[in-house]
C-alpha positions as CSV (number, residue, x, y, z in Angstrom):
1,X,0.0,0.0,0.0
2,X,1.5,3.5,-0.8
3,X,0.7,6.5,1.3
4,X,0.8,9.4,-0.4
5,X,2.6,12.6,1.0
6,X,-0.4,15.0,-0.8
7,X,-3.4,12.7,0.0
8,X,-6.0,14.8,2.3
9,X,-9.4,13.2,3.3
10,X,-11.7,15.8,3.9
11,X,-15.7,16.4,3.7
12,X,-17.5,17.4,0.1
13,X,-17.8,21.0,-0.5
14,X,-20.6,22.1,-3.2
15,X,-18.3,23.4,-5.3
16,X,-16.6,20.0,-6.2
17,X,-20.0,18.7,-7.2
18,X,-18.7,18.3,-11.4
19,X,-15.7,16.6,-10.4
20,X,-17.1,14.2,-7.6
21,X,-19.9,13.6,-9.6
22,X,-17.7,13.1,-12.9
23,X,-15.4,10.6,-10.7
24,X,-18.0,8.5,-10.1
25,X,-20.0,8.1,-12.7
26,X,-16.8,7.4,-14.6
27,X,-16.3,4.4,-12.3
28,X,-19.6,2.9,-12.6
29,X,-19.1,3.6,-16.5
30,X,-16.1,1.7,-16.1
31,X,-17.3,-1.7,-13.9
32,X,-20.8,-1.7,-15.9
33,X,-19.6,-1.2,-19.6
34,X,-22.1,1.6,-20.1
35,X,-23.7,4.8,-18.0
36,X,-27.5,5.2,-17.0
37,X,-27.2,8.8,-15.6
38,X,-31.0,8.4,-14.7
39,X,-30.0,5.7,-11.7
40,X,-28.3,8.1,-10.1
41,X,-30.2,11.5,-9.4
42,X,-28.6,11.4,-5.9
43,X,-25.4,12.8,-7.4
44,X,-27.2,15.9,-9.4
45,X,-26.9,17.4,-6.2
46,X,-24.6,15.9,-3.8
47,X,-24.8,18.5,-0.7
48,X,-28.3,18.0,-0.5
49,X,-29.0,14.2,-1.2
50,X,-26.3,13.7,1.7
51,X,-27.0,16.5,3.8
52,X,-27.6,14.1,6.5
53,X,-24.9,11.9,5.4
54,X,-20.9,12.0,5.7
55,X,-19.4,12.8,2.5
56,X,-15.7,12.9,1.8
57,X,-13.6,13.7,-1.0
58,X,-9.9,12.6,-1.5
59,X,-7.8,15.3,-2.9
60,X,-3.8,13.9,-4.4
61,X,-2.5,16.8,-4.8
62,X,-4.7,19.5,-6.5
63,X,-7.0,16.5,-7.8
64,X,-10.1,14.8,-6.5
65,X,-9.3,11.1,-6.7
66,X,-11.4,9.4,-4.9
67,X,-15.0,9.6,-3.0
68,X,-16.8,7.5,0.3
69,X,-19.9,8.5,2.2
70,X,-22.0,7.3,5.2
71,X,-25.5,7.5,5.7
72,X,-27.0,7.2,9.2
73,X,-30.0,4.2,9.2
74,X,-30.9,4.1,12.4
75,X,-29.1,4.9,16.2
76,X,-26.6,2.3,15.8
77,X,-26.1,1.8,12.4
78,X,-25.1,3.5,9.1
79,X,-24.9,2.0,5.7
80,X,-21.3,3.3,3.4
81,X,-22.2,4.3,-0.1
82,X,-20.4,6.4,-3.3
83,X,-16.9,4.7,-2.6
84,X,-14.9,5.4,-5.6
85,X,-11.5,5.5,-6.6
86,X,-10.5,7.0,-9.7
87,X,-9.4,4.2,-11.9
88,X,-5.4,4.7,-12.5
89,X,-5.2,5.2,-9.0
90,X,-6.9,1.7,-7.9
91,X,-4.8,-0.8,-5.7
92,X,-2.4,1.6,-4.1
93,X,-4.3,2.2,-0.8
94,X,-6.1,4.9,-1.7
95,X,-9.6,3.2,-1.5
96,X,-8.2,1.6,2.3
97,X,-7.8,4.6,3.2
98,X,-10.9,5.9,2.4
99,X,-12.6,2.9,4.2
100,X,-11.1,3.4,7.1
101,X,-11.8,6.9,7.8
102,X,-15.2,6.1,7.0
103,X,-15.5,3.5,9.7
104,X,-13.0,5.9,12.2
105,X,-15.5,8.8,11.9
106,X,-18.6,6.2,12.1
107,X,-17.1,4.8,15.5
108,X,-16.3,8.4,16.7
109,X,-20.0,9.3,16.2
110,X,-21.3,5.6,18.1
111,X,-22.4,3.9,15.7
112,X,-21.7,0.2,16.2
113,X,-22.2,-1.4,12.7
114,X,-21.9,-0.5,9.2
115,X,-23.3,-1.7,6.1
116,X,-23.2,-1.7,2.6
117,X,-23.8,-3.3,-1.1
118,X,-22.2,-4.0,-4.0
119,X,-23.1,-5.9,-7.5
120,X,-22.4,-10.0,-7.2
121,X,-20.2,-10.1,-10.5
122,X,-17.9,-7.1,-8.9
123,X,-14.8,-9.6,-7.3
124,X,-12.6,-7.3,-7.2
125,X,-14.7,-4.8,-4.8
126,X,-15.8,-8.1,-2.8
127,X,-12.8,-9.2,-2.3
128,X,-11.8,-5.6,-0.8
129,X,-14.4,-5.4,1.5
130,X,-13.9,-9.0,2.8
131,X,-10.2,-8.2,3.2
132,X,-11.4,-5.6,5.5
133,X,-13.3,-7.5,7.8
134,X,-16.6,-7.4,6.6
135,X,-18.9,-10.4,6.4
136,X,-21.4,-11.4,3.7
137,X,-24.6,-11.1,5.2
138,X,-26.7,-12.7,1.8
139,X,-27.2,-12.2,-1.6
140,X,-30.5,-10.3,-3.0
141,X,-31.5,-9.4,-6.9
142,X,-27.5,-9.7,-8.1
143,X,-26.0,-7.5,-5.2
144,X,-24.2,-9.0,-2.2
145,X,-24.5,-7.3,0.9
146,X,-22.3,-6.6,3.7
147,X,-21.6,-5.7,7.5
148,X,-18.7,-4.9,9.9
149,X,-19.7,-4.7,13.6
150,X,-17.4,-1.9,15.5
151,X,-17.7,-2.9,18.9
């Protein structure tokens, strides 16, 4: 895993909604083979459809490189969406790193468990996830879903 001297993880700001938005719909583009902007109105405005959430942004340098939110789903739990890393990038650490600030600022709020889903054909992203400690919970309309308990 490389660290990276210029990598900063820090909360969405409106005005990186082109590029955060652009970042990820480039990486579904890329794991799908095609875009359906219409499945994803959430990100025509990002500060409001997770006002309630926590969004971050990961800046190398003067570039955005890389994206993970949580949203709260009840008391105890919250459910990690939008994690993206942009593709050249992939498999140096960036996306750990990501993860694990997610689940350091989750636990820093109490919250005991998080969630989240990903498409069944995506290995790679399984395999990433598993490596991190989360457990397959079951499998539901070609998505696998997952959970890591905190405490």
């Amino acid at each position: 895993m490389l660290k990276y001297q210029m990598l900063k993880i820090i909360p969405f700001q409106p005005e990186n909604q082109a590029p955060v938005k652009s970042l990820i719909l480039n990486g579904l583009e890329e794991h799908w083979g095609f875009l359906d902007e219409s499945k994803n109105p959430d990100l025509d405005n990002i500060a409001v459809s997770y006002a309630e959430a926590t969004f971050l942004v990961v800046w190398l340098d003067d570039e955005i490189v890389g994206t993970g939110a949580f949203i709260p789903r009840s008391e105890s739990q919250v459910e990690i969406v939008r994690m993206s890393v942009k593709k050249e990038l992939r498999r140096r650490g960036i996306g750990q790193q990501i993860l694990s600030e997610l689940c350091r600022r989750t636990a820093q709020d109490g919250y005991e468990e998080v969630i989240l889903e990903t498409t069944e054909t995506w290995q790679d992203v399984i395999d990433f996830y598993l490596q991190y400690g989360f457990e397959i919970t079951h499998y539901e309309s070609g998505d696998v879903y997952f959970r890591l308990k905190l405490r």
